[in-house]
C-alpha positions in Angstrom: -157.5 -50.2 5.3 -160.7 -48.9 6.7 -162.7 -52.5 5.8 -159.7 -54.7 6.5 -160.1 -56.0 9.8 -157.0 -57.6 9.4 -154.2 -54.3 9.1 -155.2 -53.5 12.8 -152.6 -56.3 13.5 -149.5 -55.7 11.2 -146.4 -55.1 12.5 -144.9 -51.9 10.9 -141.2 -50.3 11.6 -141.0 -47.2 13.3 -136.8 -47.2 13.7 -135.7 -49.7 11.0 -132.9 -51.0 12.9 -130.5 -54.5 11.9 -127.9 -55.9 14.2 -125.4 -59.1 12.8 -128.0 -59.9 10.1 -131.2 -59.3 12.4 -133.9 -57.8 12.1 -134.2 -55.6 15.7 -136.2 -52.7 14.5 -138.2 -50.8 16.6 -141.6 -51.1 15.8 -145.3 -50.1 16.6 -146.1 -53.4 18.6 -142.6 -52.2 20.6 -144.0 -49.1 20.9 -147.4 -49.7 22.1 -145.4 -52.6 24.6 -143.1 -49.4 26.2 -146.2 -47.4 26.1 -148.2 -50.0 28.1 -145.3 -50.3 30.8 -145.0 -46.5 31.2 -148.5 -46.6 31.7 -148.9 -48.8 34.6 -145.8 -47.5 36.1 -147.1 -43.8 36.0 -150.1 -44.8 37.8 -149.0 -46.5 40.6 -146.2 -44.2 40.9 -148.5 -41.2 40.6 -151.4 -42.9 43.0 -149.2 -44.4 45.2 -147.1 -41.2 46.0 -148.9 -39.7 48.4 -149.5 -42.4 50.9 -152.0 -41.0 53.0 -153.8 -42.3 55.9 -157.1 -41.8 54.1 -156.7 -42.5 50.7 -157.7 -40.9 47.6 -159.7 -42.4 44.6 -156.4 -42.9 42.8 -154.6 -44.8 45.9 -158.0 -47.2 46.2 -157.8 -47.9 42.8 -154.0 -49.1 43.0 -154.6 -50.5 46.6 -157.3 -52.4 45.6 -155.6 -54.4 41.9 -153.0 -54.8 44.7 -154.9 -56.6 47.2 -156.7 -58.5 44.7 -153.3 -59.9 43.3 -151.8 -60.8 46.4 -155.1 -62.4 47.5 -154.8 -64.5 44.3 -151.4 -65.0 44.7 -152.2 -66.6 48.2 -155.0 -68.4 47.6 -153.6 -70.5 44.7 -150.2 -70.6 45.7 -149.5 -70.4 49.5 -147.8 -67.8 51.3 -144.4 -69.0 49.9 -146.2 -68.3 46.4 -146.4 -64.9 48.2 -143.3 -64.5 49.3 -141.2 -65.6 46.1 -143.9 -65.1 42.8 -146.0 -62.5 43.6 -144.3 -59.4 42.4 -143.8 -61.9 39.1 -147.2 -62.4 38.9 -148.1 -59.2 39.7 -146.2 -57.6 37.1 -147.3 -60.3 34.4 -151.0 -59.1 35.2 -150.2 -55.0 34.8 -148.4 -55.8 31.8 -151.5 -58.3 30.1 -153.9 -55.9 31.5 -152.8 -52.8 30.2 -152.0 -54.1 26.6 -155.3 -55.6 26.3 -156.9 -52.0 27.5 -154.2 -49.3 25.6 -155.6 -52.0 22.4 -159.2 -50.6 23.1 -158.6 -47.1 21.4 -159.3 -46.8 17.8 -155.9 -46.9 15.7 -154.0 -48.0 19.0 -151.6 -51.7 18.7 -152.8 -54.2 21.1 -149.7 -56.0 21.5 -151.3 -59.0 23.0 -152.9 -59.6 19.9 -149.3 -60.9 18.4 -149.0 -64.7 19.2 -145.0 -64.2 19.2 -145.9 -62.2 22.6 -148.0 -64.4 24.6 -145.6 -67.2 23.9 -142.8 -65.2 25.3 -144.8 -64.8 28.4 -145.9 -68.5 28.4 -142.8 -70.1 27.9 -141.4 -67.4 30.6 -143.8 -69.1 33.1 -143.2 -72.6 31.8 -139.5 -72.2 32.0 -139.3 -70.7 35.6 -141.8 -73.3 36.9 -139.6 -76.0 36.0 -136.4 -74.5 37.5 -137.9 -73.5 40.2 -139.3 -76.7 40.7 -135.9 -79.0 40.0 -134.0 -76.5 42.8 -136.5 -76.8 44.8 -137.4 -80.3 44.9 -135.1 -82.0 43.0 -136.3 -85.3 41.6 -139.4 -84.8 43.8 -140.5 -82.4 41.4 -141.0 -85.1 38.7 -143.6 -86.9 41.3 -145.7 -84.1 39.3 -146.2 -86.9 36.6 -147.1 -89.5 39.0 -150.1 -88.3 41.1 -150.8 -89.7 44.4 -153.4 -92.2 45.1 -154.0 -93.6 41.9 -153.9 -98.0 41.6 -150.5 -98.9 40.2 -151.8 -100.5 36.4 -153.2 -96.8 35.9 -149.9 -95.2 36.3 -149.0 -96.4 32.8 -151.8 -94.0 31.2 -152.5 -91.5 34.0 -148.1 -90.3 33.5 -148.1 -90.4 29.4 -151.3 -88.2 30.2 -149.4 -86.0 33.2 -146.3 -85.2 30.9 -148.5 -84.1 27.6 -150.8 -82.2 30.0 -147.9 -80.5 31.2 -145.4 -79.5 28.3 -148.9 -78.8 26.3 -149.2 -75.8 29.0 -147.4 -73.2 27.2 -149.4 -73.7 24.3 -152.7 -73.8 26.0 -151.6 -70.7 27.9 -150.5 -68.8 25.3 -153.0 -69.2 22.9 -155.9 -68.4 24.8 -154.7 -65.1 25.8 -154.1 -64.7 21.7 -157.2 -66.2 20.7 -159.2 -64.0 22.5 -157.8 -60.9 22.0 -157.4 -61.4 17.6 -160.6 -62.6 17.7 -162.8 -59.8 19.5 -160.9 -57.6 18.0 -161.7 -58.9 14.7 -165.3 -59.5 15.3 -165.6 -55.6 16.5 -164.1 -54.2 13.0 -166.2 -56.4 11.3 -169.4 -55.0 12.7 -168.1 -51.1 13.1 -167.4 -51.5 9.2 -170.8 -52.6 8.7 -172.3 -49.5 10.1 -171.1 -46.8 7.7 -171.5 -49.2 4.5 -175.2 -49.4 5.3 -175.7 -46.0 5.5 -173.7 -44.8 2.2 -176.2 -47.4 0.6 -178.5 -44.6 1.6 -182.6 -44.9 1.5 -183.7 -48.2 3.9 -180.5 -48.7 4.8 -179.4 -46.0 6.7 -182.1 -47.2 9.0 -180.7 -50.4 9.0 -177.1 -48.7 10.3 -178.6 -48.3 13.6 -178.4 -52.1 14.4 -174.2 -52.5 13.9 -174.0 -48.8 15.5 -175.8 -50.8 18.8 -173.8 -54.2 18.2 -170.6 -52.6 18.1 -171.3 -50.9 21.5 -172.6 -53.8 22.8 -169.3 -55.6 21.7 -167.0 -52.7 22.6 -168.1 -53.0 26.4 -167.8 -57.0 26.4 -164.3 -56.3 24.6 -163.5 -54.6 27.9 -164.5 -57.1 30.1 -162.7 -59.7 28.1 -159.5 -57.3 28.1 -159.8 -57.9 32.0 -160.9 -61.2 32.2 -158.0 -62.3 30.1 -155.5 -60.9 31.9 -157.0 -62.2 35.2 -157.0 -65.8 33.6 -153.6 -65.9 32.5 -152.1 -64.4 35.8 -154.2 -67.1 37.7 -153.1 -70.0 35.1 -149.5 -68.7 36.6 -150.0 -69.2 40.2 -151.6 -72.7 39.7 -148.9 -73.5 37.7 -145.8 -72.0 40.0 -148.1 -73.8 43.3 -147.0 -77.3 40.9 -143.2 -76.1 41.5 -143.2 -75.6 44.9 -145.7 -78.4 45.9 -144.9 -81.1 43.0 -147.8 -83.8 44.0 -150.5 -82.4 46.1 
């Protein structure tokens, strides 16, 4: 277990639980998912309650992920991006952002580390950009396949290109939020494990254990930024995509 850097991501049943032949048990990624959203809502709740004129470190904090939201919200999407998506967004981002960091404690589950999850999410946003789009627009959405300004003969490789680019997006958008996560992850057990192998070698290389000992909290600190940077990426992917439904063509 300790040199596997695998088991970190197995799915284990906490309350085995089956319902008409499924398989609905509750489970450590389920766990760490609830745990995540308690999180988040805790914080907010517990920084936000106050409200005072001059806020505290706690109400800057929450103030400040929610201004920086809404401003991305805005900027990609419009204010009717704003208006309709940003609560959506906002909560997509909590939820990514939290998993990623709850997944940053030793023996903790990083639930975005399970493809099954970021697919959820992806197909979640490709699924409401489409109706949204359709009620909005109607067939005008579909002018999303046929850019403007481009010389007639070119239509007939530019749309083939279009629809692939587009029903690829769930794919694209799910995996690189996986990707990331499984593989720095993976890359940080590796080198922790290296560090106490060295030194039970004993002699010159417990000397040597310094080097992964420095690597791994050289890695743990990227693995943070990344834990942030992912989460900012796929909330951003959203609002480019949801600005497509409500301005199909531009």
């Amino acid at each position: 277990m300790a040199d596997d850097p695998i088991h970190q991501f197995q799915i284990a049943p906490i309350v085995p639980l089956e319902i008409a032949g499924w398989d609905a048990s509750f489970t450590n990624a389920s766990l760490f998912m609830v745990a995540g959203v308690g999180a988040a809502a805790a914080f907010f709740y517990w920084a936000m309650k106050p409200a005072a004129m001059v806020p505290g470190r706690a109400q800057v904090v929450a103030e400040t992920g929610y201004n920086f939201i809404h401003g991305m919200v805005k900027d990609s999407a419009g204010e009717e991006g704003v208006k309709k998506f940003f609560p959506f967004v906002f909560t997509l981002f909590l939820f990514i952002f939290m998993a990623n960091m709850i997944g940053m404690f030793p023996y903790f589950f990083t639930t975005t580390s399970q493809l099954v999850v970021t697919a959820a999410m992806a197909l979640m946003v490709f699924f409401t950009v489409i109706f949204v789009g359709i009620a909005k627009n109607g067939a005008k959405f579909f002018k999303l396949f046929v850019p403007s300004g481009v010389p007639l003969p070119l239509y007939f490789i530019v749309t083939p290109i279009e629809i692939i680019s587009f029903f690829s997006r769930p794919l694209s958008h799910a995996v690189r939020l996986w990707a990331n996560i499984l593989a720095g992850h993976i890359l940080l057990k590796v080198f922790a494990s290296f560090a106490p192998m060295l030194f039970a070698a004993g002699g010159f290389f417990t000397v040597l254990s310094i080097g992964p000992v420095i690597m791994t909290v050289a890695l743990y600190g990227l693995e943070f930024l990344v834990a942030f940077l992912q989460a900012y990426v796929f909330a951003i992917l959203t609002c480019i995509y949801l600005n497509d439904a409500l301005h199909p063509g531009h």
